[in-house]
C-alpha positions, 0 to 999 in steps of 0.5 A: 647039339652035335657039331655046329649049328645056325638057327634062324628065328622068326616069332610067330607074329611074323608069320604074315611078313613069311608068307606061309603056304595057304591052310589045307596045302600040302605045305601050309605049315612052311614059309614060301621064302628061300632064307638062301635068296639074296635079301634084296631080292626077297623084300622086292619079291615078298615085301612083308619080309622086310617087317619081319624081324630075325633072329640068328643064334648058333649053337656050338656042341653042348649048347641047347636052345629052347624054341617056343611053339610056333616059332618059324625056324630054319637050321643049317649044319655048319660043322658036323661033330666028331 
């Protein structure tokens, strides 16, 4: 890892809770949920989300993280190396 980063994890038997994009869509491999939308109003507009349980990890330069397969993530760059 370069910089600083946060992940944020979701196994994959949350995977209904996230509201994947149907099979064959030209997104079905990604979740309809914005993790940037505010808590409240994602659990009032996609109420599984509420049973899905995340992880957040940050990793600092030289850190490594293993993600297993089919684990849902998203990174954010929180600090760029130098």
């Amino acid at each position: 890892v370069s910089g600083r980063k946060q992940f944020t994890l979701f196994a994959p038997e949350d995977s209904p809770c996230l509201y994947p994009y149907p099979v064959h869509h030209q997104l079905d491999r990604r979740s309809r949920l914005d993790l940037r939308t505010p808590a409240s109003r994602l659990r009032r507009c996609f109420p599984r989300f509420a049973s899905a349980t995340k992880y957040d990890v940050v990793l600092e330069p030289g850190d490594v993280l293993f993600l297993p397969a089919w684990w849902w993530h998203e990174v954010t760059t929180e600090a760029v190396g130098a």
